[in-house]
N, C-alpha and C positions, 0 to 999 in steps of 0.2 A: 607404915603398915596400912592406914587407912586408905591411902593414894592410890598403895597396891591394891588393896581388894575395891574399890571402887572401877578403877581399872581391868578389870578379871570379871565385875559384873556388866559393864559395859559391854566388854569383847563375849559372854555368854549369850548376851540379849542379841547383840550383833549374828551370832552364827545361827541362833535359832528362829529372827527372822528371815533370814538367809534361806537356810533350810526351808522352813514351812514355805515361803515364795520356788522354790524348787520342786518343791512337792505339791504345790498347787499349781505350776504350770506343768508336770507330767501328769497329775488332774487331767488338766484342762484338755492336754495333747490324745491324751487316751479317751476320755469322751470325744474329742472332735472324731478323730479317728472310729469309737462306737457306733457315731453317728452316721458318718461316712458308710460303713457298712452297712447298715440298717437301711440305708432309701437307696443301695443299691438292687436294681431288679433281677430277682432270680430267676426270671423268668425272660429277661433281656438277649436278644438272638445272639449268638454266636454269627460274625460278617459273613457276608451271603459267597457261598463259595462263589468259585473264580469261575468268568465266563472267557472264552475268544469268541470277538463281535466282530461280525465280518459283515460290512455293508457293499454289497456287489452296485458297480455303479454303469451301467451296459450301455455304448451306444450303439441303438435300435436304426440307424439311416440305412441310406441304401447298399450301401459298401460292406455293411457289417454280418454277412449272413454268414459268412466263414466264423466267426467271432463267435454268434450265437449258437452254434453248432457245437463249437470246443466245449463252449459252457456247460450244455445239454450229455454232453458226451462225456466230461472230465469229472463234473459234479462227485461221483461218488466217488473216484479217488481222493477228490481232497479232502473228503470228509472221511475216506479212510485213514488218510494222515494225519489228518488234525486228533483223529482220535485214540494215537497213540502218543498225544501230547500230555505230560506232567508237569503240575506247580508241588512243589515239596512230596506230597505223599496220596497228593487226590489227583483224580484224573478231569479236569473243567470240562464246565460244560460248552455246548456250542450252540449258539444264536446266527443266522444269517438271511439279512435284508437286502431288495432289489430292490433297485430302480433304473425303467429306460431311458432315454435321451436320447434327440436329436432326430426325430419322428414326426414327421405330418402329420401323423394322425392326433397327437398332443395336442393338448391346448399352446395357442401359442403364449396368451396370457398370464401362464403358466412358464414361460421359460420352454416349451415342447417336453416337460419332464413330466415321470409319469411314477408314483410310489407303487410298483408292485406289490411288495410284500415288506411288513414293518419287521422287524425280528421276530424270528418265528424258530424254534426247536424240532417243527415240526416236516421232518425231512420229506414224509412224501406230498406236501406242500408247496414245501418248497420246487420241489421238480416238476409238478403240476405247473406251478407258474411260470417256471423257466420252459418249458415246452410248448406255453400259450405265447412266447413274444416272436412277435414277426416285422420284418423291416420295408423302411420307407426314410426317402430322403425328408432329409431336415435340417435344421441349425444345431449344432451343438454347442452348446451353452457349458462348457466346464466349472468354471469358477457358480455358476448357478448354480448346478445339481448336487455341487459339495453342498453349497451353503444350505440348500433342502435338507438333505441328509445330515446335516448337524442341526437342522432345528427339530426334525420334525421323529427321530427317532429318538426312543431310552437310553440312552446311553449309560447310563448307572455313572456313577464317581466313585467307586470301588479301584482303591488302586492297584490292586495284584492284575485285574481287567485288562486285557490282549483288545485291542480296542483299533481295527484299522478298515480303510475304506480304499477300495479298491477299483479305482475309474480306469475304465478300457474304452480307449476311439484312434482316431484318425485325423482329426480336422484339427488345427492350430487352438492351443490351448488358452489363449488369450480372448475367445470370443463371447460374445455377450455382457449385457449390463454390470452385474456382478465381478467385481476384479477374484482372477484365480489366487492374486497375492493374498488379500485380505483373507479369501475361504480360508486357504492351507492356513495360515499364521493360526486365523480363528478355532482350526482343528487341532493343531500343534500346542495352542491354548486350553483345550479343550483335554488334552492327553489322547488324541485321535490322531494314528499316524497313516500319512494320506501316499498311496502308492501308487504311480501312474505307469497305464499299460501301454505303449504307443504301438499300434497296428500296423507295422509297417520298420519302411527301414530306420536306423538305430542314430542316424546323425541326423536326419530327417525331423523324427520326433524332438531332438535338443534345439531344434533351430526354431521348432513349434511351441517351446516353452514346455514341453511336458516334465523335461527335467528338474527346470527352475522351481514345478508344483512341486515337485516331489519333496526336491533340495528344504525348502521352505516348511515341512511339515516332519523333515526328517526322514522323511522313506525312503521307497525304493524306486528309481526309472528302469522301466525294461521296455522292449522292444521284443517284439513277436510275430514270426506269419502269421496271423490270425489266417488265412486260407489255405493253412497247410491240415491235413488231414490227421485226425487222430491216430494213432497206432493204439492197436490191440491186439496183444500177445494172447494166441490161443497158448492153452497148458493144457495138461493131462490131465489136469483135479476141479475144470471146468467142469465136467457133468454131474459127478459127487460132488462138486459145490453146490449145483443146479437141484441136483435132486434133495438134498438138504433146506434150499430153499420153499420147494412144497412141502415139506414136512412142515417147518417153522411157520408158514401162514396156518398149517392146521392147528396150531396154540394160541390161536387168536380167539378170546371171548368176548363179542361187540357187544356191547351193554349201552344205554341212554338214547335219547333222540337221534344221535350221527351218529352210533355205531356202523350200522349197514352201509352207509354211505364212507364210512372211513375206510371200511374193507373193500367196498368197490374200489376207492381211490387206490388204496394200497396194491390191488391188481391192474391196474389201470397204469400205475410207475412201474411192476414191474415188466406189463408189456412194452412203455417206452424206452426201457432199458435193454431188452431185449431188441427192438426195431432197430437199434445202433450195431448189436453183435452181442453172441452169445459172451464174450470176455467182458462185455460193459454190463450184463444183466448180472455176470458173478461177483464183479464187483459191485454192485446195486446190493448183494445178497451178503455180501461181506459187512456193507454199512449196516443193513439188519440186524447181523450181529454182534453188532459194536454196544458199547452204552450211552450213545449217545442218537439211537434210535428208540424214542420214546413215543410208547401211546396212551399214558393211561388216562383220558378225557374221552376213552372211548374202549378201552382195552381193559379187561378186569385183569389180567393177568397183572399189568404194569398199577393200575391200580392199586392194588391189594397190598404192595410195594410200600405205598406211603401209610405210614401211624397214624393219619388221623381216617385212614378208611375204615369202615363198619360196614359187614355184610348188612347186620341188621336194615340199615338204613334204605337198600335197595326196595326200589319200587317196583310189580309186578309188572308192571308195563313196562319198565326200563330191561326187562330180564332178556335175552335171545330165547328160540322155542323149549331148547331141550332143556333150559332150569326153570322154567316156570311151575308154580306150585310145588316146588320145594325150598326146602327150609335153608336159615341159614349156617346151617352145619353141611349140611349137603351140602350147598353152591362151595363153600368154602371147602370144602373134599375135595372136590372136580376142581376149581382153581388151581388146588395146590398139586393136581396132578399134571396140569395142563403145563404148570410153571417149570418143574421138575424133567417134565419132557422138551421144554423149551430152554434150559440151562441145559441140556446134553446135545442137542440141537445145535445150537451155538458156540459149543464148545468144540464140537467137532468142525464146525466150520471155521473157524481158527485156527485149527490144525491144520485143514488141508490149504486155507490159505497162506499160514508159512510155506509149506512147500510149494506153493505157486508162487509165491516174492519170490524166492530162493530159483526159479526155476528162470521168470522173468528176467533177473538179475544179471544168469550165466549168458540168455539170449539176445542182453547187448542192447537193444533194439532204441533207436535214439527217439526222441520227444522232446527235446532241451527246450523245442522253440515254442511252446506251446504258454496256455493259459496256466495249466496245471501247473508246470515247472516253476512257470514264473511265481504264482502264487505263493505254492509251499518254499520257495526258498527265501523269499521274503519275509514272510511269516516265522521262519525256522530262524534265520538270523536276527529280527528282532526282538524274537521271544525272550532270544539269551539274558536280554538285558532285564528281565522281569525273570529271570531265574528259571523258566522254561526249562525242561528237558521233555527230550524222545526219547522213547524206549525201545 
């Protein structure tokens, strides 16, 4: 009897330090766990939405004038495409950098490469500087002007990030100090997929290596007349796209030191869109009203847009003539009138731009061999694999 209960107090003491050691490590799990929560930051960003970074890589020699002309000419189709591009449920944004090559006028010191424009959101900028390059024989350095453009731009490390560089020439891709092996690898490392454009005929450019750059980085090898001439399909919703487009500059409110000077720029693109053909100027008017034509560093409209703006905060001097010495309920009145006619504005230019694809579409008209073509369908195919869709 005594054995028994000796035994029965052992196995009591047994289960209840059992227990309490059970119950002091679900303690211990639930403070860890308290803690954990508590030095998380509520204030901690949500990942920077998705950008497609597109670094144009142009060579500028003497042969290349056809080339630069596509560019100047196509520009606003592809960024009308690109901006019917979707990742899950947001629409990305878009970044696009230049640089020339293979130019006299270059430093040679430099590789003859020259950083146009770093990444930049800012489209009529962008077109600005693509209508300022002019050609001149030179070296073309490939594997160089990669390796520029991956040191010398943001790239972010955002993986959802459409992330590709897109070199266009003519001259054997194996030239200069720089190996094109090393660049592409180093991009492909980099999550930067390297797409080469060869100017010319198509077994031409594979015997110039332009394929091997591509192969090596993942992309795409195309071949293009670069000196075939753009096509521009007139339509019938040309003029009412046009005329929509002066409406839409009148919703423009330049506010800070480069306001004036943004709105000059901004007519200033769309006369060189116009200098090309009335079809190039609507499509110019089209990317206007995309969302991924931004101005608010100079625009109160687009401004007004982001949370952390405060009328309050404007300065009399930053004002245009017609809001000065009024308050900030008023300026904010007239903003939000300006915005409301510029959401109808652009909605209507939508509209009539379906029925211009739609019109385009029926009239056939080929372009396969162009800058454009090649671009978006290299882009369009490797989007897929980062979950991409077009709508």
């Amino acid at each position: 009897m005594k054995t028994t209960l000796k035994f029965s107090l052992i196995a009591l003491i047994t289960f209840f330090f059992l227990a309490c050691n059970a119950n002091n490590k679900k303690q211990t799990e639930r403070l860890a766990l308290n803690q954990a929560i508590e030095t998380i930051d509520p204030a901690t960003p949500k990942p920077d939405k998705q950008y497609i970074k597109v670094a144009l890589l142009l060579d500028t020699s003497n042969s290349m004038d056809g080339l630069i002309d596509q560019a100047k000419a196509q520009l606003w189709e592809i960024v009308n495409e690109l901006s019917y591009a979707k990742y899950k449920n947001d629409k990305p944004n878009l970044e696009i950098a230049i640089y020339e090559y293979g130019n006299d006028n270059l430093n040679s010191e430099q590789g003859y490469i020259r950083q146009v424009l770093a990444f930049s959101d800012d489209l009529d900028e962008i077109s600005k500087q693509l209508f300022s390059l002019t050609t001149k024989g030179g070296n073309e350095y490939c594997g160089y002007v990669i390796n520029t453009a991956l040191d010398q731009l943001k790239w972010k490390d955002n993986p959802d990030d459409l992330k590709f560089i897109f070199i266009a020439g003519n001259e054997p891709f194996t030239q200069g100090k720089i190996s094109y092996k090393d660049a592409s690898k180093r991009a492909h490392n980099k999550d930067v997929t390297v797409n080469t454009i060869f100017c010319g005929d198509y077994n031409q450019g594979i015997s110039g290596y332009w394929k091997n750059g591509a192969d090596l980085a993942h992309g795409d090898y195309m071949a293009i007349n670069h000196n075939q001439e753009t096509v521009h399909v007139a339509t019938p919703y040309d003029n009412a796209i046009l005329k929509q487009n002066n409406n839409l500059n009148k919703t423009y409110v330049a506010y800070g030191n480069q306001g004036r000077q943004k709105m000059k720029l901004q007519a200033e693109q769309d006369n060189n869109a116009q200098g090309y053909s009335s079809a190039n100027a609507v499509s110019r008017t089209v990317s206007k009203s995309s969302h991924l034509y931004k101005n608010s560093s100079w625009d109160l409209v687009d401004a007004s847009k982001d949370k952390a703006f405060k009328y309050e905060t404007l300065q009399e001097n930053e004002l245009p003539q017609e809001l000065k010495n009024k308050s900030a309920s008023e300026i904010k009145k007239y903003v939000a009138t300006k915005k409301k006619a510029r959401d109808t504005i652009q909605q209507k230019i939508q509209e009539l731009n379906s029925k211009r694809k739609d019109y385009i579409l029926k009239a056939n008209k080929d372009n396969s061999n162009g800058l454009e073509n090649a671009m978006i369908k290299a882009i369009k195919s490797q989007a897929k694999a980062k979950n991409y869709t077009w709508k």
